[in-house]
C-alpha positions, 0 to 999 in steps of 0.5 A, a space after each residue: 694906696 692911693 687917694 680914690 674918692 670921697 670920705 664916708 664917715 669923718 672929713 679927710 685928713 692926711 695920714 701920718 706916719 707915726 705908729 702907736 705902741 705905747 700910748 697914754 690917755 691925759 687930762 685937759 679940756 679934751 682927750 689926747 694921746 701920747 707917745 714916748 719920744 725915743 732919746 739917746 741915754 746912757 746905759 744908767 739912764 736906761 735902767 732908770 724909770 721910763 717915766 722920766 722919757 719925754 712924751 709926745 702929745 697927739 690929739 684924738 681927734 686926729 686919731 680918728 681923722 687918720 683912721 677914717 681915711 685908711 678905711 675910706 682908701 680901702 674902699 676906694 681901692 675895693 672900687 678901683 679892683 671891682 672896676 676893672 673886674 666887671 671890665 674884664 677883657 673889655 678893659 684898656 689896661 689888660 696888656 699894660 702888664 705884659 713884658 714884649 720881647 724885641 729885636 735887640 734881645 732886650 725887654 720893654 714894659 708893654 706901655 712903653 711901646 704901645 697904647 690900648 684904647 676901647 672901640 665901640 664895645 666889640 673892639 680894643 685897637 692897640 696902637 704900637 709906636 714903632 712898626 717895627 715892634 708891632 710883631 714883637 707885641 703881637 707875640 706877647 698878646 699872643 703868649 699871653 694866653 688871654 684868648 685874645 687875637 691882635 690882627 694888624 690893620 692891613 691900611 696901618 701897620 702899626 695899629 691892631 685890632 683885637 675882638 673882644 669875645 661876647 659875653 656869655 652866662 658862664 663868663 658872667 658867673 665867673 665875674 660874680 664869683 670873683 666879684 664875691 671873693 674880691 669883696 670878701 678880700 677887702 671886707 673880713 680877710 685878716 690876710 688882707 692888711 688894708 681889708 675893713 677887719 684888719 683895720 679895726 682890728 688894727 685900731 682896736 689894739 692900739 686903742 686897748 694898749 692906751 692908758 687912761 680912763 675907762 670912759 675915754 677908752 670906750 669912747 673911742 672904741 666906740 667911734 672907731 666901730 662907727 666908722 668901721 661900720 659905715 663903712 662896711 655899708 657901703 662896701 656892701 651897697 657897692 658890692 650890690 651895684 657892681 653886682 647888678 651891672 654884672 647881671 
């Protein structure tokens, strides 16, 4: 996933990469992580205690830090999807996924021959770079099946004019009942690994495998809550708006 927007509970931070499967808590000035180091030994060294491995320190802080940027992606990413739902066929980007079968018998990615722009609100006009392939798009519109009708401009072969269907109160009650289940997806969906729920479940386990004082541990719970609920508010303030501009 990419970066989409601002941060929701704690500053941004680049997100590392390591991930914690044995971790403990040590004392000082402040709370840190530690995970073990993974060193060549000899067969005898590895029967010795794994108390002699060498341990890698990492601040809670940052702990923190990187979950709060997973869960900001996630919203973000849930912000991009709902986007272009609400779009619907309105949306530039509806062909960029098709593949358009040409003359010489080879295939090319709809983007690499044509482009879509938005006219007015009743209109897209694709633009197709060599005239020659202008049929060959219009048969993978056509093939589509998106209820869409590309008509070539009879003053320009390479540009089509494709006119976007109205909006109904059908296809309005579809959008919202997509909208819901793509909320849902990214809110407590376990299948959805990026969703809000997979996330703290995913820190909440690292956190219960740590070793350390109990008081530490809770802390830190409680700080991952934190940010898991800001940030289901404001999935479901999101949710809301996208919902009314729906309506």
């Amino acid at each position: 996933m990419s970066g989409c927007g601002h941060a929701t509970y704690l500053p941004g931070f680049v997100r590392s990469t390591y991930t914690l499967k044995s971790v403990r808590f040590f004392s000082g000035s402040h709370i840190i992580f530690g995970k073990r180091k993974k060193t060549k030994k000899s067969r005898t060294e590895k029967i010795q205690s794994t108390a002699e491995s060498t341990v890698e320190e990492l601040d809670t802080q940052q702990f923190l830090l990187n979950a709060s940027k997973e869960f900001e992606k996630s919203i973000e990413c849930y912000s991009k999807e709902a986007t272009q739902l609400k779009m619907g066929k309105s949306n530039p980007k509806i062909f960029d996924h098709l593949k358009v079968q040409l003359s010489n018998k080879k295939t090319a990615n709809f983007q690499q021959i044509a482009q879509t722009v938005m006219k007015g609100n009743k209109f897209l006009n694709v633009t197709v770079f060599d005239p020659n392939d202008t049929k060959h798009v219009v048969s993978a519109i056509l093939g589509a099946n998106l209820n869409l009708n590309p008509v070539v401009d009879p003053k320009n072969p390479q540009l089509l004019k494709v006119l976007l269907p109205n909006s109904t109160k059908e296809l309005k009650e579809k959008q919202l009942k997509r909208l819901k289940e793509l909320t849902d997806n990214y809110k407590t969906s376990h299948n959805n690994r990026n969703s809000l729920a997979s996330l703290r479940n995913k820190y909440m386990k690292q956190i219960k495998a740590a070793e350390g004082s109990q008081d530490a541990i809770k802390k830190l719970e409680n700080s991952i809550e934190k940010v898991y609920r800001s940030n289901a508010d404001q999935l479901s303030k999101r949710y809301k708006n996208f919902s009314n501009s729906v309506k």
